[in-house]
C-alpha positions as CSV (number, residue, x, y, z in Angstrom):
1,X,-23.0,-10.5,-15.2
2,X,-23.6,-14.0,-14.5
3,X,-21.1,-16.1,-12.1
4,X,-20.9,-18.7,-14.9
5,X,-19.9,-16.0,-17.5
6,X,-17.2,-14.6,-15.2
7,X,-15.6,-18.0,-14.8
8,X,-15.9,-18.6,-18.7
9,X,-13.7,-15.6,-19.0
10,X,-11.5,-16.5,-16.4
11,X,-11.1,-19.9,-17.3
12,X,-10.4,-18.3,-21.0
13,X,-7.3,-16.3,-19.5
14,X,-6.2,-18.9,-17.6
15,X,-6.0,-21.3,-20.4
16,X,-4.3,-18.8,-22.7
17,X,-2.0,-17.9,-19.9
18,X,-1.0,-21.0,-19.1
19,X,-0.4,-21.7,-23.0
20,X,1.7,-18.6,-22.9
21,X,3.4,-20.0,-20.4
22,X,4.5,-23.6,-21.6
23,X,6.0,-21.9,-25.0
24,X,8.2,-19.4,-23.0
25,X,9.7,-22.5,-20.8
26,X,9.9,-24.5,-24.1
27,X,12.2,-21.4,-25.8
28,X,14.8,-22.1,-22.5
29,X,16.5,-24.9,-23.7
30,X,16.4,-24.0,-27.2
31,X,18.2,-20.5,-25.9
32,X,20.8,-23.0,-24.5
33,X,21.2,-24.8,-27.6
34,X,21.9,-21.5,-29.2
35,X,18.8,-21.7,-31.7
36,X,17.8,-18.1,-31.2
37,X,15.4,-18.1,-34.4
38,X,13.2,-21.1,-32.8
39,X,13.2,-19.7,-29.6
40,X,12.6,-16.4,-31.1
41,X,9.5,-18.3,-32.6
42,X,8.3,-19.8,-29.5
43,X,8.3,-16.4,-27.8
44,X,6.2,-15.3,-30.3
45,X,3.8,-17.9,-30.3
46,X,4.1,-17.1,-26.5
47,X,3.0,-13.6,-27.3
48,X,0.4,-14.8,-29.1
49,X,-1.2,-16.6,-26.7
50,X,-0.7,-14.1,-23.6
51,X,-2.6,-11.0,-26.5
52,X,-5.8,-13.9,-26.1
53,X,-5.5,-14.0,-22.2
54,X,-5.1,-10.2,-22.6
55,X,-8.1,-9.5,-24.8
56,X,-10.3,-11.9,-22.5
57,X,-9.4,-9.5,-20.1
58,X,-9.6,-6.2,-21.8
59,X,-13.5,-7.3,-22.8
60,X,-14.6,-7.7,-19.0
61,X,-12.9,-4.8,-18.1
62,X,-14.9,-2.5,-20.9
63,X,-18.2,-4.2,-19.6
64,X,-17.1,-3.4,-16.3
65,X,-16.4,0.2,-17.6
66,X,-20.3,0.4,-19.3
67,X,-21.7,0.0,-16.3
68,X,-22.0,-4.1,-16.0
69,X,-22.6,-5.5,-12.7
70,X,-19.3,-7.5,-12.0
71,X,-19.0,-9.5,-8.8
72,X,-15.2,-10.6,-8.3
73,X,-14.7,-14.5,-7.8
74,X,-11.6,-15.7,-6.5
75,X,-10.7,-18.0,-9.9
76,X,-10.7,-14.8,-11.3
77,X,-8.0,-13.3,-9.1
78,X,-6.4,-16.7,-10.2
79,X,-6.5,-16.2,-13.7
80,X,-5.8,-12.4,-13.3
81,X,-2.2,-14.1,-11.3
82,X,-1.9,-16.2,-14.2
83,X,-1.7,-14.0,-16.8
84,X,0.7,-11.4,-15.2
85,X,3.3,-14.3,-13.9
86,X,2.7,-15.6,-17.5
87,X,3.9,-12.2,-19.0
88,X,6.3,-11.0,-16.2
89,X,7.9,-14.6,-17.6
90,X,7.7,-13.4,-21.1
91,X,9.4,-10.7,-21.2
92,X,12.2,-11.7,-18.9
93,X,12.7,-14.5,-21.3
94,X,12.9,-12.0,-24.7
95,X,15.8,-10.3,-22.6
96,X,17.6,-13.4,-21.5
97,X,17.6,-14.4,-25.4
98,X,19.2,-10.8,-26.1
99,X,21.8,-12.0,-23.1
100,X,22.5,-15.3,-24.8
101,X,23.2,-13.3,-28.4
102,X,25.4,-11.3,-26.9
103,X,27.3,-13.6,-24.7
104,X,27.2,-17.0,-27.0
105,X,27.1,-15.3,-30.1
């Protein structure tokens, strides 16, 4: 595989990662503000997003798996950080909304 393509797909995760991302920190205050549906919403369109990064990911990897040639680049350690800080994110913030139900109401 090509070093271009590689940093295509990298630069795919990292900008669905990093969309992932902003809509989990934009559900925070709106977990405050006790609007559980919105942020419910954004979580999902955070979901959304972080599926993209994932897929992105899951493609190289079966090329890797058929036998491609695949030379690791560092921007792709970055985007592989990306996504899983993204996601580690994500579903701590789908169980501090749970928290806020229970404790807000």
């Amino acid at each position: 595989m090509e070093s271009s393509e590689i940093q295509t797909i990298a630069f795919t995760i990292i900008l669905h990662a990093g969309n992932g991302r902003t809509l989990v920190h934009e559900s925070f205050p709106l977990m405050r503000a006790g609007k559980y549906e919105e942020a419910e919403a954004k979580l999902q369109e955070a979901n959304d997003a972080l599926v993209e990064a994932h897929n992105a990911q899951t493609d190289l990897l079966h090329q890797y798996a058929n036998g491609e040639d695949i030379n690791m680049e560092i921007i792709m350690v970055h985007a592989q950080d990306h996504l899983m800080t993204s996601t580690t994110l994500r579903e701590m913030a789908v169980e501090m909304l749970e928290m806020y139900k229970v404790l807000k109401g």
